[in-house]
C-alpha positions as CSV (number, residue, x, y, z in Angstrom):
1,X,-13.7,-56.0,-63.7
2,X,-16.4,-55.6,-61.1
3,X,-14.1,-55.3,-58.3
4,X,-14.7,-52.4,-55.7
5,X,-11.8,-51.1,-53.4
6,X,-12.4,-49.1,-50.5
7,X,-11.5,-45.5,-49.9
8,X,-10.6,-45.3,-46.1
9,X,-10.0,-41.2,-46.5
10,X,-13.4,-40.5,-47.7
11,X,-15.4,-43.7,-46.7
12,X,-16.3,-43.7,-50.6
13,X,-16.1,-46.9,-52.4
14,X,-14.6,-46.4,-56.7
15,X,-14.5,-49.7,-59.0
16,X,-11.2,-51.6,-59.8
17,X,-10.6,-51.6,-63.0
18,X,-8.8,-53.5,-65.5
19,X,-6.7,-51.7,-68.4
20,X,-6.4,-52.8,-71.9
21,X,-2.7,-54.2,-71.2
22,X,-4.4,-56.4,-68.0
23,X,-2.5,-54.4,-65.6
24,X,-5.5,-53.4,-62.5
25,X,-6.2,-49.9,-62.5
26,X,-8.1,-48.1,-59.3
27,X,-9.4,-44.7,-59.5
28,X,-8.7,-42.5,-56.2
29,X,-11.0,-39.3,-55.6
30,X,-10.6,-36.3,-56.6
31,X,-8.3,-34.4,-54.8
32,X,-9.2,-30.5,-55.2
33,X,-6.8,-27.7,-55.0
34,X,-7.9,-24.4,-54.4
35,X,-5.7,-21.8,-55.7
36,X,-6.4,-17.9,-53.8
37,X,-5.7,-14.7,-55.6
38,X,-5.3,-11.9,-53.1
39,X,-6.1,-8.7,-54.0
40,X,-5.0,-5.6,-51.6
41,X,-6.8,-2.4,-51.2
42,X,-6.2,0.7,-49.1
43,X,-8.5,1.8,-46.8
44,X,-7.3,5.9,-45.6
45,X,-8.2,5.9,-41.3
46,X,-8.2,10.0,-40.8
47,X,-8.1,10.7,-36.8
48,X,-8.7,14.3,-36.1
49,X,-6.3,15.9,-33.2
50,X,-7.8,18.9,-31.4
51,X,-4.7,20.4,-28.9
52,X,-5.4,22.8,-26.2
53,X,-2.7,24.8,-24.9
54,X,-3.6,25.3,-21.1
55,X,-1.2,28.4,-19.3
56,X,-1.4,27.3,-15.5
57,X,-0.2,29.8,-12.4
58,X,1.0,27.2,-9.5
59,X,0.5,28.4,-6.2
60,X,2.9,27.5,-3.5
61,X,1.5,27.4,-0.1
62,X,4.7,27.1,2.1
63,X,3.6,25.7,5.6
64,X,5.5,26.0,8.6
65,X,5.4,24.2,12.1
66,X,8.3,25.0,14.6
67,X,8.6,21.9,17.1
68,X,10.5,21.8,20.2
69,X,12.2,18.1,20.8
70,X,13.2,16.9,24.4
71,X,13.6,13.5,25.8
72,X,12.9,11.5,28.8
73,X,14.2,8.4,30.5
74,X,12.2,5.8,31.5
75,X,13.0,2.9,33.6
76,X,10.5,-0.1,33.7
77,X,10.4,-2.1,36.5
78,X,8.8,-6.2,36.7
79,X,9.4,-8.4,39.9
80,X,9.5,-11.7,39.1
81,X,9.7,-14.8,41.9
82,X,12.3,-17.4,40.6
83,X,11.9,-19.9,43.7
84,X,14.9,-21.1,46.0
85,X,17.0,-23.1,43.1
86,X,19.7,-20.9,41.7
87,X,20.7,-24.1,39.4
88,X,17.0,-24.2,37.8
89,X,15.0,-21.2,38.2
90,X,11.3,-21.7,38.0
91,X,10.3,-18.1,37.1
92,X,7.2,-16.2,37.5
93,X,5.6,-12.7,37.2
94,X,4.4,-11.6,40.1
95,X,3.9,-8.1,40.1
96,X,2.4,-5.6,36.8
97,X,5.2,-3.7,34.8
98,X,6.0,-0.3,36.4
99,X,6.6,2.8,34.1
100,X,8.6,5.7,35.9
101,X,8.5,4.0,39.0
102,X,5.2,5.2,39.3
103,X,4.5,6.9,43.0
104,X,0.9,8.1,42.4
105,X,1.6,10.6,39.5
106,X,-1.2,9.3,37.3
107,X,-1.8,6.4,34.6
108,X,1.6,7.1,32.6
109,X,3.5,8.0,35.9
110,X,5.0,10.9,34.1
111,X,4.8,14.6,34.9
112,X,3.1,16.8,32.7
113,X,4.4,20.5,32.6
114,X,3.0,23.1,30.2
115,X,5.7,24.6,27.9
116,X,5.9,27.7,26.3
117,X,6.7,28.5,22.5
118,X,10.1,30.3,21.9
């Protein structure tokens, strides 16, 4: 009798004892048991619904925009000075790219003509 053992779980020290037939007897800590009774009640959610029938008139606005397609060729034109070695040419640009072989008809070097609706 008189000896203590030492709980690691709980850090709690409970005596040693001995029994009546000399057999040592320690005592652990309670262990608790917690039993849960679950009782269900109902709990009636009532969401209102408010519907609005709406009669809508659609209005089709039907656009229209005739468009007369042509085409025109262009042909752009860039000089370039390669040197005198066919075998390795050392290319450069030496002149700005040309549109429509421009000949003084303005910037785009295209005519402009006004053209009638049909």
């Amino acid at each position: 009798m008189g000896r203590y053992h030492h709980d690691e779980r709980k850090n709690a020290v409970s005596p040693s004892e001995t029994s009546p037939a000399g057999d040592e007897m320690v005592v652990h800590p309670t262990e608790r048991v917690v039993n849960t009774r679950t009782r269900q009640r109902v709990v009636k959610n009532v969401h209102p619904t408010e519907v609005e029938n709406v009669n809508r008139t659609v209005v089709r606005n039907e656009n229209y925009y005739p468009v007369r397609n042509y085409q025109r060729n262009e042909t752009v034109v860039e000089d370039y000075d390669c040197g005198s070695d066919l075998n390795n040419p050392q290319c450069r640009r030496v002149s700005p790219a040309s549109d429509n072989n421009d000949h003084g008809r303005g910037r785009c070097g295209c005519r402009h003509h006004r053209r009638s609706w049909i």
